[in-house]
N, CA, C and O atoms as CSV, one atom per row, in Angstrom:
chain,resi,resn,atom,element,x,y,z
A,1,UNK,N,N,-25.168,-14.872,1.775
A,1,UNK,CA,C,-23.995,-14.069,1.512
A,1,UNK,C,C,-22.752,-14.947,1.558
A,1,UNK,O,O,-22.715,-15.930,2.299
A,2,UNK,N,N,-21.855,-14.643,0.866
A,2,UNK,CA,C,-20.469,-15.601,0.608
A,2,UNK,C,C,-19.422,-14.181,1.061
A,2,UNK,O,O,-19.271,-13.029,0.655
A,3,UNK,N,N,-18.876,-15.010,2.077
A,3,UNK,CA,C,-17.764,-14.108,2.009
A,3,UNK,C,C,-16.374,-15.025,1.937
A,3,UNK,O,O,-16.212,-16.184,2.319
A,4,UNK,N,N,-15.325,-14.008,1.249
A,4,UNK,CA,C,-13.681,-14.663,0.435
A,4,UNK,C,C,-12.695,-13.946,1.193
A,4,UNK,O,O,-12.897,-12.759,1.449
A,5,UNK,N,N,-11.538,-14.589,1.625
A,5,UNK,CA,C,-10.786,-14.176,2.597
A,5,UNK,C,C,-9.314,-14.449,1.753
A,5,UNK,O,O,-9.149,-15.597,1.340
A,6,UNK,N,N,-8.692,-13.864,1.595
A,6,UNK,CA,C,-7.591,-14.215,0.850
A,6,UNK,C,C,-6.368,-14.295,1.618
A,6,UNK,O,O,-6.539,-13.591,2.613
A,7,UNK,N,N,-5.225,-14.811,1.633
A,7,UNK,CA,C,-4.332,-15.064,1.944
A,7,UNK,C,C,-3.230,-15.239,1.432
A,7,UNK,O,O,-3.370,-15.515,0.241
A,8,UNK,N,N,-1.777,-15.205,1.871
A,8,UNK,CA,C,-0.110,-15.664,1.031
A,8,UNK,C,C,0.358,-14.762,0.509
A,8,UNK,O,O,1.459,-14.659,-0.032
A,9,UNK,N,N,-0.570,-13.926,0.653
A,9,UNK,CA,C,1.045,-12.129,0.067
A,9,UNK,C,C,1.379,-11.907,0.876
A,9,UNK,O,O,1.007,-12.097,2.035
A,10,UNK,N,N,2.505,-11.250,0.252
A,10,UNK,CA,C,3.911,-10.866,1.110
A,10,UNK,C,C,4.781,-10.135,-0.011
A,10,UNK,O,O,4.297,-9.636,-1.027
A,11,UNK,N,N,6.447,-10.147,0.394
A,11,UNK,CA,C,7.502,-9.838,0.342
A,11,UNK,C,C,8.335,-10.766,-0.599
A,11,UNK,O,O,8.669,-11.764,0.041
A,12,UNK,N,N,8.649,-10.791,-1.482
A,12,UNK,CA,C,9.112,-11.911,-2.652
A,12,UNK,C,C,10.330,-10.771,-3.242
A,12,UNK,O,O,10.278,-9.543,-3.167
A,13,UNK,N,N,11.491,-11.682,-3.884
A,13,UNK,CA,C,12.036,-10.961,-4.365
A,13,UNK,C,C,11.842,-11.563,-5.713
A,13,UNK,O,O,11.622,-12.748,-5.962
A,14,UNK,N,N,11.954,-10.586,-6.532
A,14,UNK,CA,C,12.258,-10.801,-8.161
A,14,UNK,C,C,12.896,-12.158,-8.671
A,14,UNK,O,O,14.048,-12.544,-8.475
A,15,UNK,N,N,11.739,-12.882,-9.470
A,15,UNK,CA,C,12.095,-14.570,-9.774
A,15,UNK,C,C,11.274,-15.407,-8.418
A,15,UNK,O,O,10.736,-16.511,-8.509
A,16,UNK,N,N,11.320,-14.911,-7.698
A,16,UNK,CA,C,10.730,-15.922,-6.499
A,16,UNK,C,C,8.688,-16.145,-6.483
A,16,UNK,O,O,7.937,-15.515,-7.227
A,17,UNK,N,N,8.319,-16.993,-5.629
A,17,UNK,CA,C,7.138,-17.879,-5.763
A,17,UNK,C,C,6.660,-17.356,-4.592
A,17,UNK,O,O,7.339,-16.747,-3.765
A,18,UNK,N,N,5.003,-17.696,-4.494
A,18,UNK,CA,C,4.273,-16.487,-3.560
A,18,UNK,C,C,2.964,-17.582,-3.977
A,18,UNK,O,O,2.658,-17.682,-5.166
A,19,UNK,N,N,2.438,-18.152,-3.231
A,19,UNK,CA,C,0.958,-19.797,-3.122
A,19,UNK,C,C,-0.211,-18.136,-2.447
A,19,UNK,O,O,0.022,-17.524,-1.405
A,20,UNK,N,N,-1.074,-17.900,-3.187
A,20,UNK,CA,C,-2.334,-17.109,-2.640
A,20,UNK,C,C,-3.149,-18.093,-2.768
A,20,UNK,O,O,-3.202,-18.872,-3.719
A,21,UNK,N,N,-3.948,-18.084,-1.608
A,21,UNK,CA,C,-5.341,-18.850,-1.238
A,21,UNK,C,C,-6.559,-17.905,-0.630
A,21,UNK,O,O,-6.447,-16.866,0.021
A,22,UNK,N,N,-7.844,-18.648,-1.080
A,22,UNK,CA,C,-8.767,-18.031,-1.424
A,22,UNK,C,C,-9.743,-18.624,-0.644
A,22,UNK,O,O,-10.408,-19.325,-1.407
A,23,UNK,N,N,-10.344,-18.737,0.941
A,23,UNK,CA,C,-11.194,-19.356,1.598
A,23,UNK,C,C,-12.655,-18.859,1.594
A,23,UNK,O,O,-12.878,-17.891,2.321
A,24,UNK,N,N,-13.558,-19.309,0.974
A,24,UNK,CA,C,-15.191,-19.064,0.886
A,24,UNK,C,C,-15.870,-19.748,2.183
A,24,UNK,O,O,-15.652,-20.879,2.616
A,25,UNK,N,N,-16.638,-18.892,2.624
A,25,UNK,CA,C,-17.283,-19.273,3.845
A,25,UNK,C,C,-18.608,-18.341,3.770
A,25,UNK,O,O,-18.737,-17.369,3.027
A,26,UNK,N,N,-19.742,-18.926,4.864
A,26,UNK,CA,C,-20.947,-18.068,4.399
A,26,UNK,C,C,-21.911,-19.156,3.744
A,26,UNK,O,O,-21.637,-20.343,3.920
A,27,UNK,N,N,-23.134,-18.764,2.926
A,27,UNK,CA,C,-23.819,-18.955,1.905
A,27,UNK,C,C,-23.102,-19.580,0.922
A,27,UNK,O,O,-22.939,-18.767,0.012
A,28,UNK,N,N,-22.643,-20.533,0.690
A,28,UNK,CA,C,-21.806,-21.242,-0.549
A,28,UNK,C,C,-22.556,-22.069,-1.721
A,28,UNK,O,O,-22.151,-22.339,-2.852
A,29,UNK,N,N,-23.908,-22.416,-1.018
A,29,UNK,CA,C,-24.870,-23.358,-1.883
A,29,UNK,C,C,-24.148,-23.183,-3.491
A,29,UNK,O,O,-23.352,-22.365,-3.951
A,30,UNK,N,N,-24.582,-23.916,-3.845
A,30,UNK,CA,C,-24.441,-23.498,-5.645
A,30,UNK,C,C,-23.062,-23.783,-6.049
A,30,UNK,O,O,-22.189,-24.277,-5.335
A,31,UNK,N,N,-22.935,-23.331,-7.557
A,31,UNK,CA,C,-21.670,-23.419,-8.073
A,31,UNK,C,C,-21.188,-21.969,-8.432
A,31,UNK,O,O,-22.001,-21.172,-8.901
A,32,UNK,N,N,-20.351,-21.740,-8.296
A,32,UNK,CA,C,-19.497,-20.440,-7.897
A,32,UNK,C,C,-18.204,-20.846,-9.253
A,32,UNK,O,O,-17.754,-21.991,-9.311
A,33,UNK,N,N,-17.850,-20.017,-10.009
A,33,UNK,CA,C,-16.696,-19.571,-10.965
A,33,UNK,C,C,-15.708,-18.825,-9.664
A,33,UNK,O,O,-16.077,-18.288,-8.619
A,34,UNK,N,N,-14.728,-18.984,-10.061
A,34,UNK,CA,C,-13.771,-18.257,-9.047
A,34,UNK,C,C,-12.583,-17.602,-9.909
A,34,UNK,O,O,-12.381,-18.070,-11.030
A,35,UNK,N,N,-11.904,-16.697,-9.512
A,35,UNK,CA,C,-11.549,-15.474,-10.018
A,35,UNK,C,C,-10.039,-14.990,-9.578
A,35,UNK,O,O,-9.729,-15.284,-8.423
A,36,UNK,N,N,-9.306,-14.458,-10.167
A,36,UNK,CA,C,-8.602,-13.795,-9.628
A,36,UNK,C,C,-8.071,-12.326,-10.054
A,36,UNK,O,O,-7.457,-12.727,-11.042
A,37,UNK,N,N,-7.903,-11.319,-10.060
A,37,UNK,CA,C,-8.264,-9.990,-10.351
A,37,UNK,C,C,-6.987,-9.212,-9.265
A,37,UNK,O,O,-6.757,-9.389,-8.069
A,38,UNK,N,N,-6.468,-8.502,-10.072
A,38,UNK,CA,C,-5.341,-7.680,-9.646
A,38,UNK,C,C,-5.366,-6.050,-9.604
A,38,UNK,O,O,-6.037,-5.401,-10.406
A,39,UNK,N,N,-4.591,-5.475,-8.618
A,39,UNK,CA,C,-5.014,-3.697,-8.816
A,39,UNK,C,C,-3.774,-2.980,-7.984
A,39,UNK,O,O,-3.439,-3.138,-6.810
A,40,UNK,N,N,-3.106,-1.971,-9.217
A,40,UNK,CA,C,-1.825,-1.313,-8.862
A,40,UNK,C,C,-2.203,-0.359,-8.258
A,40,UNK,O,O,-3.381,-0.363,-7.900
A,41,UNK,N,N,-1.274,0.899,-7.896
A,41,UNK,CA,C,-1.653,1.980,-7.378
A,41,UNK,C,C,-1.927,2.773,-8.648
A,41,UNK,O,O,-1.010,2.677,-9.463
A,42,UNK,N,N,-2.893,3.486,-9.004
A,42,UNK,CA,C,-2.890,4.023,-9.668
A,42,UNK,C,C,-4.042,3.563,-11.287
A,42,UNK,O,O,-4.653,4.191,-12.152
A,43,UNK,N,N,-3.865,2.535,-11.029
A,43,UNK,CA,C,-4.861,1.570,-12.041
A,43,UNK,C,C,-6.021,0.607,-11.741
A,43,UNK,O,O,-6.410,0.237,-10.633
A,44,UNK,N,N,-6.445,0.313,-12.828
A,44,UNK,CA,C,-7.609,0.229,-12.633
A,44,UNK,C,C,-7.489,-1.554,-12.185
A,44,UNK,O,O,-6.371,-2.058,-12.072
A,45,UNK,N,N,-8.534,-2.238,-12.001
A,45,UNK,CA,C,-8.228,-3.469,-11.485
A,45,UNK,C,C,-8.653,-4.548,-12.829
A,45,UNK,O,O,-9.552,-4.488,-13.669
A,46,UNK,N,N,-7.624,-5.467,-12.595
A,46,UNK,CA,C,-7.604,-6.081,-13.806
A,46,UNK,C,C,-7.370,-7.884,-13.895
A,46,UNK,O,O,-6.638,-8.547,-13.160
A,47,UNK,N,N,-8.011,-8.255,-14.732
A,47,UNK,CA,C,-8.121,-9.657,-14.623
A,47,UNK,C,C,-6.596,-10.679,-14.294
A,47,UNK,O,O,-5.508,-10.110,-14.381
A,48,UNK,N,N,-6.632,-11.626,-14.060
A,48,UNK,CA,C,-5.461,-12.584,-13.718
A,48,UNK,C,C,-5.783,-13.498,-14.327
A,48,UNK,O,O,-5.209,-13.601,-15.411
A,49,UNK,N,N,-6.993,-14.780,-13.915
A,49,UNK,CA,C,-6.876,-15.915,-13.894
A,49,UNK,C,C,-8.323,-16.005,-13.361
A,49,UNK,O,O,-8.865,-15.129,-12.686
A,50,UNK,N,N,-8.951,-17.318,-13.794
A,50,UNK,CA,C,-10.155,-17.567,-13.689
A,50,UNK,C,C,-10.126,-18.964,-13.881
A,50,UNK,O,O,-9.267,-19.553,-14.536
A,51,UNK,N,N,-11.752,-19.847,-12.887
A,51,UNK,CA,C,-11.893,-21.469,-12.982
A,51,UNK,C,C,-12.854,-21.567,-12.625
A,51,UNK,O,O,-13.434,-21.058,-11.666
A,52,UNK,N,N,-13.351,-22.737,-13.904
A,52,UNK,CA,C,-14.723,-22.981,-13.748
A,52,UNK,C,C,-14.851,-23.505,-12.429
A,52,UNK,O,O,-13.933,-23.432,-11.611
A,53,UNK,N,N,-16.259,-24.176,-12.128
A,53,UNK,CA,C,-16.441,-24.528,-11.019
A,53,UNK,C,C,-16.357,-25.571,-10.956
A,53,UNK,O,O,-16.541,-26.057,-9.840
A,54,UNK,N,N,-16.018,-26.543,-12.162
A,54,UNK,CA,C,-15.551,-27.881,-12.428
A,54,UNK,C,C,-14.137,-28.070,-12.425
A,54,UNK,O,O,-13.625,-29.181,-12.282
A,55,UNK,N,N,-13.608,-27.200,-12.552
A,55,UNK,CA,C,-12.041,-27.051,-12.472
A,55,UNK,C,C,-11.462,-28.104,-13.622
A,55,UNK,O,O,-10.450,-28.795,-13.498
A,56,UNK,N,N,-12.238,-28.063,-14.623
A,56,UNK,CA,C,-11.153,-27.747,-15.856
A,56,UNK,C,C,-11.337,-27.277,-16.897
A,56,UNK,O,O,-11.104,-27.857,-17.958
A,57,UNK,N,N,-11.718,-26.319,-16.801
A,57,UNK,CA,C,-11.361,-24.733,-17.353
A,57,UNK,C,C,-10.662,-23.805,-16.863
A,57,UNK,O,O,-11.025,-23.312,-15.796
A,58,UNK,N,N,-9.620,-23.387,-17.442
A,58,UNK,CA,C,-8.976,-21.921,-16.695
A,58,UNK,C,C,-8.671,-21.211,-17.571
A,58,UNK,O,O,-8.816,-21.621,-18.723
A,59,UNK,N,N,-7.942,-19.405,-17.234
A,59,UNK,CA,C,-8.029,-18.667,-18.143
A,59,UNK,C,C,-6.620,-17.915,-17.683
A,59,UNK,O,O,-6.618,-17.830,-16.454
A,60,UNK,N,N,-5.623,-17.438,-18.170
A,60,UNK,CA,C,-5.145,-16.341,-17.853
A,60,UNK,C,C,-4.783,-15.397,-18.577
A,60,UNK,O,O,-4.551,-15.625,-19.765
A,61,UNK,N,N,-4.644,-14.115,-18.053
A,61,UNK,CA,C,-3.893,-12.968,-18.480
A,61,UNK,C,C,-2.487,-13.168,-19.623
A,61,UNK,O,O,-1.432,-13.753,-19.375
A,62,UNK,N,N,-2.848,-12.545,-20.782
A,62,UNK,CA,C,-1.161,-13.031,-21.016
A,62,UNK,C,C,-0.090,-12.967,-20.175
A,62,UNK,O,O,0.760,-13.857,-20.154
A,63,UNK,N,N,-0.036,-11.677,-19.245
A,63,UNK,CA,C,1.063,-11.484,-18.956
A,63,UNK,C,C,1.541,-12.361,-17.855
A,63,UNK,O,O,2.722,-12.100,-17.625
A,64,UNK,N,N,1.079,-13.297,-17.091
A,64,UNK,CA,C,1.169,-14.467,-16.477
A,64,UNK,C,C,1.134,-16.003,-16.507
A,64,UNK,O,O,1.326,-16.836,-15.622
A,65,UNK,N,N,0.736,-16.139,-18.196
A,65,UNK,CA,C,0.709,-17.087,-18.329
A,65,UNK,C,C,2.131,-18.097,-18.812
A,65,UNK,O,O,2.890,-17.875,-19.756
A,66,UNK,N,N,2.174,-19.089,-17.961
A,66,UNK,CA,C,3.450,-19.561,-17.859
A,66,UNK,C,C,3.993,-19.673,-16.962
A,66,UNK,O,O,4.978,-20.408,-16.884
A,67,UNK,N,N,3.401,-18.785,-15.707
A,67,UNK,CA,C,4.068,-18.462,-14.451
A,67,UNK,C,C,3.176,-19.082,-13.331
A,67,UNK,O,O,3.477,-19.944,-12.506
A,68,UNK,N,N,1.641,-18.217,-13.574
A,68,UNK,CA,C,0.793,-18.504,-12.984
A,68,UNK,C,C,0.111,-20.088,-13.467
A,68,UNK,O,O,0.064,-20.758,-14.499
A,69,UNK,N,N,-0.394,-20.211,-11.960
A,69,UNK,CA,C,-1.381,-21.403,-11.542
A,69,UNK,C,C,-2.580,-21.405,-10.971
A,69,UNK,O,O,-2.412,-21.347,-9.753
A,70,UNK,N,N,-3.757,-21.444,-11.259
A,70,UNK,CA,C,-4.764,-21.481,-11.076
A,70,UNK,C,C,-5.730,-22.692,-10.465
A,70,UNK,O,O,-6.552,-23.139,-11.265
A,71,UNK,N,N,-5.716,-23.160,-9.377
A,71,UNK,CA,C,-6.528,-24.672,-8.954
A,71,UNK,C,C,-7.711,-23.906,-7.434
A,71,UNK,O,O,-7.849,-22.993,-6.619
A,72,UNK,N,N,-8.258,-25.154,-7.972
A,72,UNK,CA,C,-9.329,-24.976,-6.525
A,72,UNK,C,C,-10.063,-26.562,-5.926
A,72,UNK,O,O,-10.609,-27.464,-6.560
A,73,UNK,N,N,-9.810,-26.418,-4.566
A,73,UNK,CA,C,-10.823,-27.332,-3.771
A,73,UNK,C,C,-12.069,-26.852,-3.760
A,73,UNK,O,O,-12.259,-25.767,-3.210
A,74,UNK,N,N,-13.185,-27.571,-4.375
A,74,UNK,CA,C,-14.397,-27.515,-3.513
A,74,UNK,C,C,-14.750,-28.119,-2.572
A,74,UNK,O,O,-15.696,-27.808,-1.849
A,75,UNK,N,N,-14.027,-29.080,-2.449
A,75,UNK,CA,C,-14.241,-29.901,-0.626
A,75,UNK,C,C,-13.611,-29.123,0.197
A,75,UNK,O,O,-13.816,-29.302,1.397
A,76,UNK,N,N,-12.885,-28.288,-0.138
A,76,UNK,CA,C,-12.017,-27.117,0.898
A,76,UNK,C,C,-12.784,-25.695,0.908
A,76,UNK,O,O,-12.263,-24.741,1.486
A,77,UNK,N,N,-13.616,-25.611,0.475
A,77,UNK,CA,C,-14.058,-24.208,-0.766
A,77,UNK,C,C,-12.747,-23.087,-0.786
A,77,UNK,O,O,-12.579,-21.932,-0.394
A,78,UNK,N,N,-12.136,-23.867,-1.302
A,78,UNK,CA,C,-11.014,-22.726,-1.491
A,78,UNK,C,C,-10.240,-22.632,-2.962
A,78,UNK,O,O,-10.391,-23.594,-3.715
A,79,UNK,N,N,-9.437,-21.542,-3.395
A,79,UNK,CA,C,-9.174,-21.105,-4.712
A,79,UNK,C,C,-7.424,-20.871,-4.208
A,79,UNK,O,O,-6.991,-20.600,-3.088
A,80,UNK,N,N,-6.873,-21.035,-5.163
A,80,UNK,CA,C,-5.510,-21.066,-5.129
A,80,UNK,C,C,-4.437,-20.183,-6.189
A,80,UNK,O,O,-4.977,-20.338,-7.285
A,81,UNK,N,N,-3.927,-19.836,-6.279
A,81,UNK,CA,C,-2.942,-18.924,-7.395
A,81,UNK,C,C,-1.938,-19.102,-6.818
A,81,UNK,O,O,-1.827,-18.738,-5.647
A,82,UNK,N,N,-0.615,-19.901,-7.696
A,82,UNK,CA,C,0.451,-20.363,-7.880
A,82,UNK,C,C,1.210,-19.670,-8.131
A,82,UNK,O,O,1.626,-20.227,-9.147
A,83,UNK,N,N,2.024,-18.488,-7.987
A,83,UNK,CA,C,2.802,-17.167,-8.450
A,83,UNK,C,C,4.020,-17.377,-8.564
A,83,UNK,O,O,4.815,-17.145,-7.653
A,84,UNK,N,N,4.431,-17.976,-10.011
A,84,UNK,CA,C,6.454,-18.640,-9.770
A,84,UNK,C,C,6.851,-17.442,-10.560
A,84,UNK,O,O,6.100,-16.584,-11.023
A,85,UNK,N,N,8.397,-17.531,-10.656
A,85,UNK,CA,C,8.826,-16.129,-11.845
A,85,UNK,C,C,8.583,-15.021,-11.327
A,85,UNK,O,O,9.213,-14.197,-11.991
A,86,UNK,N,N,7.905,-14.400,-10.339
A,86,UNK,CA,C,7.417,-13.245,-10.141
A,86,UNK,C,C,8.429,-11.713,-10.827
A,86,UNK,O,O,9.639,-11.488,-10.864
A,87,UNK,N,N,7.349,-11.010,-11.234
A,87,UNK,CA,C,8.071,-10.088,-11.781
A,87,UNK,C,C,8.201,-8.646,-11.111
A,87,UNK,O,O,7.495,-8.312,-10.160
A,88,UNK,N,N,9.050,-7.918,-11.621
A,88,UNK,CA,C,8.810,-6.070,-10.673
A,88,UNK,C,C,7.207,-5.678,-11.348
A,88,UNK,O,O,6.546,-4.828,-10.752
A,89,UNK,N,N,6.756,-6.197,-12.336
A,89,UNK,CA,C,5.452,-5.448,-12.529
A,89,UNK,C,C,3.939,-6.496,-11.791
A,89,UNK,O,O,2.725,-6.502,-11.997
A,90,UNK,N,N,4.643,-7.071,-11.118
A,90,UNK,CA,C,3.551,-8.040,-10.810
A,90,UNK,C,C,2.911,-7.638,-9.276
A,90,UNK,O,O,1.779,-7.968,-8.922
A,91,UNK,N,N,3.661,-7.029,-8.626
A,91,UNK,CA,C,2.816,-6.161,-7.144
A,91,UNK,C,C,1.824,-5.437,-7.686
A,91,UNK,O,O,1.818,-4.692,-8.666
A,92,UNK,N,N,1.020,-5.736,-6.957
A,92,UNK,CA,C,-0.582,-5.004,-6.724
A,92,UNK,C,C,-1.208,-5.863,-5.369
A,92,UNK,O,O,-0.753,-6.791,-4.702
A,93,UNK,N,N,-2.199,-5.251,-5.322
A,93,UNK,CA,C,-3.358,-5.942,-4.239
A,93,UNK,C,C,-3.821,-7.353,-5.063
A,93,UNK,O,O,-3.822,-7.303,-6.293
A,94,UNK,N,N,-4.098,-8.240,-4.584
A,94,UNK,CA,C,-4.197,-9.468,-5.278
A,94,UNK,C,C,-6.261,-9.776,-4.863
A,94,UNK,O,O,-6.501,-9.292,-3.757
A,95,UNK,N,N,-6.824,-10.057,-5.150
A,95,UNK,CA,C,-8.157,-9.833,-5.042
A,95,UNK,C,C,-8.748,-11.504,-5.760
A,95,UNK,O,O,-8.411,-11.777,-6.913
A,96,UNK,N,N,-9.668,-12.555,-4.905
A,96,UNK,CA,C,-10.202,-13.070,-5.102
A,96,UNK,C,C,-11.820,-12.868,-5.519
A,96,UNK,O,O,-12.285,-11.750,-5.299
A,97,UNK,N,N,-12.615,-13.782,-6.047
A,97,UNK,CA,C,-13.624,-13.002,-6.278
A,97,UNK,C,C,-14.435,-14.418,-7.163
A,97,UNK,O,O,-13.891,-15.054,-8.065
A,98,UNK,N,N,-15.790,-14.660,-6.641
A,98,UNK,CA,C,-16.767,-15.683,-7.049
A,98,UNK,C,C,-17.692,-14.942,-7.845
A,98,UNK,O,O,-17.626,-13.714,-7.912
A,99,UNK,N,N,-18.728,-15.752,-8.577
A,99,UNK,CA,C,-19.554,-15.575,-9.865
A,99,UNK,C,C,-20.535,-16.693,-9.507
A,99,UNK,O,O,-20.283,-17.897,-9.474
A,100,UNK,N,N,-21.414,-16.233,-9.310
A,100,UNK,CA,C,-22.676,-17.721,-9.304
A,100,UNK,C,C,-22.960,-18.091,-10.941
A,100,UNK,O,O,-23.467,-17.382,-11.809
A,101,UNK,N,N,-22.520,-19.251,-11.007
A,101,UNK,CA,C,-22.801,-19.605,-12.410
A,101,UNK,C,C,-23.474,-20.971,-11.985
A,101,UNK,O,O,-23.385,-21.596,-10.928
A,102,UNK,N,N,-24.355,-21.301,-13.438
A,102,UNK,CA,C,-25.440,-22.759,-13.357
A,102,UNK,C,C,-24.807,-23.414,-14.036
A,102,UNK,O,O,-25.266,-24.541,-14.219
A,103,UNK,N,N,-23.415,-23.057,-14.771
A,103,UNK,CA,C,-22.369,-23.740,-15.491
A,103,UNK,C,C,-21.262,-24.694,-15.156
A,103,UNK,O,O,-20.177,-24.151,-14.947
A,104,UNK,N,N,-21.290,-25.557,-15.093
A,104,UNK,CA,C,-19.658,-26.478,-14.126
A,104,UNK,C,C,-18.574,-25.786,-14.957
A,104,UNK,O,O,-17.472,-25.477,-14.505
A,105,UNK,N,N,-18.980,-25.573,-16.202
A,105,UNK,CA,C,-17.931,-25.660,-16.944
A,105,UNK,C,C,-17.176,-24.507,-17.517
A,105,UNK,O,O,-16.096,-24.453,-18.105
A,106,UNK,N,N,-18.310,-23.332,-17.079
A,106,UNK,CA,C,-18.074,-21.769,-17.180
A,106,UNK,C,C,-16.965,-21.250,-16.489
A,106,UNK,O,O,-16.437,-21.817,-15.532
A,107,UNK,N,N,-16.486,-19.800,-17.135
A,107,UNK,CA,C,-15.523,-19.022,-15.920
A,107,UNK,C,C,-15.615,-17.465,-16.158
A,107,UNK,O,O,-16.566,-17.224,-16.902
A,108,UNK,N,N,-15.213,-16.793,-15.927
A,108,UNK,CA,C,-15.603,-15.097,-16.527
A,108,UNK,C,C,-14.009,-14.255,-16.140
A,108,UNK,O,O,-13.186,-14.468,-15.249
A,109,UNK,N,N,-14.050,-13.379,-17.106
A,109,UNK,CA,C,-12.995,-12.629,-16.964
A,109,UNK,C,C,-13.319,-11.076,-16.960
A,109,UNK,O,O,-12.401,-10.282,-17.165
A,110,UNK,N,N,-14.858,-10.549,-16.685
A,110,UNK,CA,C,-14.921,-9.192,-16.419
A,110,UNK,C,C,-14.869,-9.141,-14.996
A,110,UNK,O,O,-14.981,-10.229,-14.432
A,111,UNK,N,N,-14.720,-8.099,-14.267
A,111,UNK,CA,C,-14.774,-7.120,-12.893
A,111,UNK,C,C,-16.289,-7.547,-12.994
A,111,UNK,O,O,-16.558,-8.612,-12.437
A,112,UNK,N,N,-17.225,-6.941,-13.562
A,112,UNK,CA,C,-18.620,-7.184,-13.321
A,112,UNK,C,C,-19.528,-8.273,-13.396
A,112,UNK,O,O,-20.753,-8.174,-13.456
A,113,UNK,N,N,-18.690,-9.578,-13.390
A,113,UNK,CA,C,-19.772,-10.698,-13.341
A,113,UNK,C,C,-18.797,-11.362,-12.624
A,113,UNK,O,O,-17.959,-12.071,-13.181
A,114,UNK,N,N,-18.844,-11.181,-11.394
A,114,UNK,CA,C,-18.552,-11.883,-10.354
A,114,UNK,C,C,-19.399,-11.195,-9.018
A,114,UNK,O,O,-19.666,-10.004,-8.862
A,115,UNK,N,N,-19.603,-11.905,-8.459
A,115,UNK,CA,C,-20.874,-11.895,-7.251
A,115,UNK,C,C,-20.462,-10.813,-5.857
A,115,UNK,O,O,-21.093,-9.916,-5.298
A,116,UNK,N,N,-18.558,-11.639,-5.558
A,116,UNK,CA,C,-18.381,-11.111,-4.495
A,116,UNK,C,C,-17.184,-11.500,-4.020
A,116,UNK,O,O,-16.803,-12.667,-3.927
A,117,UNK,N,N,-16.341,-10.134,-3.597
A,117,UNK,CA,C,-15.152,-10.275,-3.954
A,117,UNK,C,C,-14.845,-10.204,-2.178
A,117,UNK,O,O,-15.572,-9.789,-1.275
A,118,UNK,N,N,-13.273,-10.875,-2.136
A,118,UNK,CA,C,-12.757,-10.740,-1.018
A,118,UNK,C,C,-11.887,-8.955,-0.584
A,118,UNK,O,O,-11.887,-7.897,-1.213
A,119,UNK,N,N,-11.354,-9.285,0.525
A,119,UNK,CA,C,-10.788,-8.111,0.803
A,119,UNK,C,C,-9.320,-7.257,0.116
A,119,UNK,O,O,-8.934,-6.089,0.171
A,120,UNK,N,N,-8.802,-8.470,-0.506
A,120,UNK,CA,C,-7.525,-8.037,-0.969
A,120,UNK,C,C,-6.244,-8.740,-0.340
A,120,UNK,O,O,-6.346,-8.944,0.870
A,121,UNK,N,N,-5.157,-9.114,-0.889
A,121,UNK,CA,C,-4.020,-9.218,-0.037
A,121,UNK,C,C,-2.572,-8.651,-0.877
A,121,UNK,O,O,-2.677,-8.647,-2.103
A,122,UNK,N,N,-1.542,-8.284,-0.427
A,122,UNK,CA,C,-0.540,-7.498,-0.821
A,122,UNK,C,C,0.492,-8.061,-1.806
A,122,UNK,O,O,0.861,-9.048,-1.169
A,123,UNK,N,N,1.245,-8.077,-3.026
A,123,UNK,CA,C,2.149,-8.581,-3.410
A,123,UNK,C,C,2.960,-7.627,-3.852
A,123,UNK,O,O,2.840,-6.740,-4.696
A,124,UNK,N,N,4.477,-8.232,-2.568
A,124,UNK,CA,C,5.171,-6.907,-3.066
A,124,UNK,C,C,6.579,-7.444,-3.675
A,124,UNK,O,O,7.426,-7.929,-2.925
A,125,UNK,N,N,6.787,-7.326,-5.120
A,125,UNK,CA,C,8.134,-8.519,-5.480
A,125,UNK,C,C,9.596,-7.074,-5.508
A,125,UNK,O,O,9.645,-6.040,-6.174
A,126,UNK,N,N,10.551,-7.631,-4.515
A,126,UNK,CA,C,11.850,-6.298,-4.923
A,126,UNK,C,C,12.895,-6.864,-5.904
A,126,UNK,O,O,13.120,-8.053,-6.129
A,127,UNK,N,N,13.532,-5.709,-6.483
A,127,UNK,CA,C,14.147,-5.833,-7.573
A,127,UNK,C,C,15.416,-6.644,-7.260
A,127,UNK,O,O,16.212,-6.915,-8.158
């Protein structure tokens, strides 16, 4: 079992920067895609940003791209999201989340092909 612990939300105001980290611990064997996945009140949960397990591949959302940053240690097993610019539509629960892939070079952007997600952490940007 892998479990993901997320971390670095908070309180940001509008334009300001917010570092989320993503610590895997547990069962880690293998190569793992790592994820990042967002969810408002009211909506459904929705992709961000994604990296292979080779880390160079990444993916994002339009609506972050430009802003967002996507890196990861595997000597750390940890996943990272870079949040500059932040916007009023950018609060939600922020959600990490691994994928066992046999791919270095793979990454995924559905809710359903990822293995196992962390608990959540808060991003709240004021106007």
């Amino acid at each position: 079992q892998v479990r993901l612990v997320e971390s670095g939300g908070g309180l940001v105001q509008a334009g300001g920067s917010l570092r989320l980290s993503c610590a895997a611990s547990g069962r880690i064997s293998g190569r793992f895609a790592m994820g990042w996945f967002r969810q408002a009140p009211g909506k459904e949960r929705e992709f961000v940003s994604a990296i292979s397990w080779s880390a160079d591949r990444t993916d994002y959302t339009d609506s972050v791209k430009g802003r967002f940053t996507i890196s990861r240690s595997n000597a750390k097993n940890t996943v990272y999201l870079q949040m500059n610019s932040l916007k009023p539509e950018d609060p939600a629960i922020y959600y990490c989340a691994a994928a066992v892939t046999y791919r270095g070079t793979g990454y995924y952007t559905r809710v359903l092909d990822y293995n196992y997600w962390g608990q959540g952490t808060q991003v709240t940007v004021s106007a």
